[in-house]
C-alpha positions, 0 to 999 in steps of 0.5 A, a space after each residue: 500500500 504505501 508504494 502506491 503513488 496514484 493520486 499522490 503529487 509529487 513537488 517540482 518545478 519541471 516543464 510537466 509541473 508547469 504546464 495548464 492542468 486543462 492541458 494535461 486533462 485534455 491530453 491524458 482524455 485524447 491519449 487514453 482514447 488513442 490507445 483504444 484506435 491503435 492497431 499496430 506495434 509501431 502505434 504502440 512504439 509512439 505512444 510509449 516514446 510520448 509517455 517516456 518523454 513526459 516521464 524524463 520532462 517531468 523530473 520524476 525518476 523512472 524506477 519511482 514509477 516502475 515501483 508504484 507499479 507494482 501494488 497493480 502488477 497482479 491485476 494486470 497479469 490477471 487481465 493480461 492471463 484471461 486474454 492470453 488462454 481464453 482467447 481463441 484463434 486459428 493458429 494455436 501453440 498449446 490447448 488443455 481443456 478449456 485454456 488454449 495459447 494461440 497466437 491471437 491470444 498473445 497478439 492480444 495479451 500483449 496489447 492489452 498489457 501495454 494499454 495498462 501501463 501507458 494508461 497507468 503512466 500516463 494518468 500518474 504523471 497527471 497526478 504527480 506532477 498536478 495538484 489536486 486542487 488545480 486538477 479540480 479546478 480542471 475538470 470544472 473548467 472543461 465541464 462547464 458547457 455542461 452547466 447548459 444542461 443543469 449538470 452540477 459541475 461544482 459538486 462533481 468538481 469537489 467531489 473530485 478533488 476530494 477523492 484525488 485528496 483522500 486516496 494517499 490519506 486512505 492507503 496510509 491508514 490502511 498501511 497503519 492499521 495492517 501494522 497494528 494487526 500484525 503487532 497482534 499476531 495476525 498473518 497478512 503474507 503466509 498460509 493459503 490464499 483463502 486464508 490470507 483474504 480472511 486475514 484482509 478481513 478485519 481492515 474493513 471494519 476499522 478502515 470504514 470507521 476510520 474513513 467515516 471520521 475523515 468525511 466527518 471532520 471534513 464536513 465539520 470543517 467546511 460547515 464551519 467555513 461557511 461552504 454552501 456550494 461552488 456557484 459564485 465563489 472566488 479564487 484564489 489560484 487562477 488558470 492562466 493557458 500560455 504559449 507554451 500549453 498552445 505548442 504542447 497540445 499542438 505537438 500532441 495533436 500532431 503526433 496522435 494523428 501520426 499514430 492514428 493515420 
């Protein structure tokens, strides 16, 4: 839990760091639907070039992304084994009973594991190098058309960046409390799998109650401030879109089409 670093930011003054938040919202939503259009490996080649460049623009150390990895590396050789023996195809290496290795099958194991980790990079180096509150001040910019409609933009934009703000907070407490059952003699690592999810089970009741405090002392807090609703209010950080936000979205533009085309 503790070497989970989605939704954690990470402090520096790089190119990344500075850029618009809208910006990298727009190019984590245009990346994420390119990578579900591509095709062919030479796509896969470029997208990951783009995720490798903003990686080493971003200041960030490339091993400190390889080990927030790993808390997701079992579910994506979960999703990554289903494609791989369920999927079937005309030319096949290996088959018993139901599970079978063709080689569509790895066309399709491969792609699908390279889409998880160029969406897990991505999205990670939006939320390293982004603050969560300009991350919700982001989205409620780029939601606006949708006040037309009655959609309430300020609630979901709060409700956001409170997420974003709170998913560290709660891996740390989770992390706490499996310290404290195993100064009680609980086993979280050894004996069979069954065994070890019964071992999880006692942190659900603690964590809830522990995440019920944090939202009580929040709403407390934002009572107290007198918070009503996001309609109206003032800021104190204003988004400013510069000339070098304009070159970036243009160079991604350019090269999604190039991956695309």
């Amino acid at each position: 839990m503790d070497k989970m670093i989605f939704g954690r930011y990470y402090p520096g003054g790089s190119f990344i760091h500075r850029l618009d938040p809208r910006l990298k919202l727009i190019i984590n939503i245009i990346f994420i639907v390119l990578i579900f259009l591509i095709k062919h490996w030479y796509d896969y080649l470029i997208l990951g070039g783009v995720v490798l460049a903003g990686v080493l623009l971003s200041g960030v150390s490339l091993r400190f992304f390889l080990r927030g990895l790993r808390p997701m590396l079992w579910l994506i050789l979960f999703t990554v084994g289903l494609q791989l023996f369920f999927t079937s195809g005309q030319h096949v290496y290996w088959k018993w009973g139901v599970l079978s290795v063709s080689q569509e099958g790895l066309i399709n194991a491969t792609y699908i594991a390279l889409r998880f980790l160029l969406i897990i990079f991505m999205s990670t180096l939006l939320t390293l190098t982004t603050q969560p509150l300009a991350i919700a001040d982001g989205m409620e910019y780029l939601m606006r058309p949708l006040k037309v409609v009655h959609f309430p933009v300020n609630d979901v934009a709060l409700m956001l960046s409170i997420a974003l703000r709170f998913v560290p907070k709660l891996m740390d407490e989770t992390t706490k409390i499996m310290n404290a059952q195993r100064a009680r003699g609980v086993d979280f690592n050894n004996g069979s799998l069954i065994k070890r999810v019964k071992a999880l089970i006692p942190l659900l009741i603690p964590l809830m109650m522990s995440s019920l405090d944090i939202a009580t002392d929040l709403t407390t807090a934002m009572i107290s401030r007198g918070y009503r609703d996001g309609e109206g209010r003032t800021r104190y950080r204003i988004l400013k879109w510069r000339r070098q936000d304009t070159w970036t979205l243009v160079t991604f533009v350019i090269i999604a089409i190039v991956a695309v085309l």
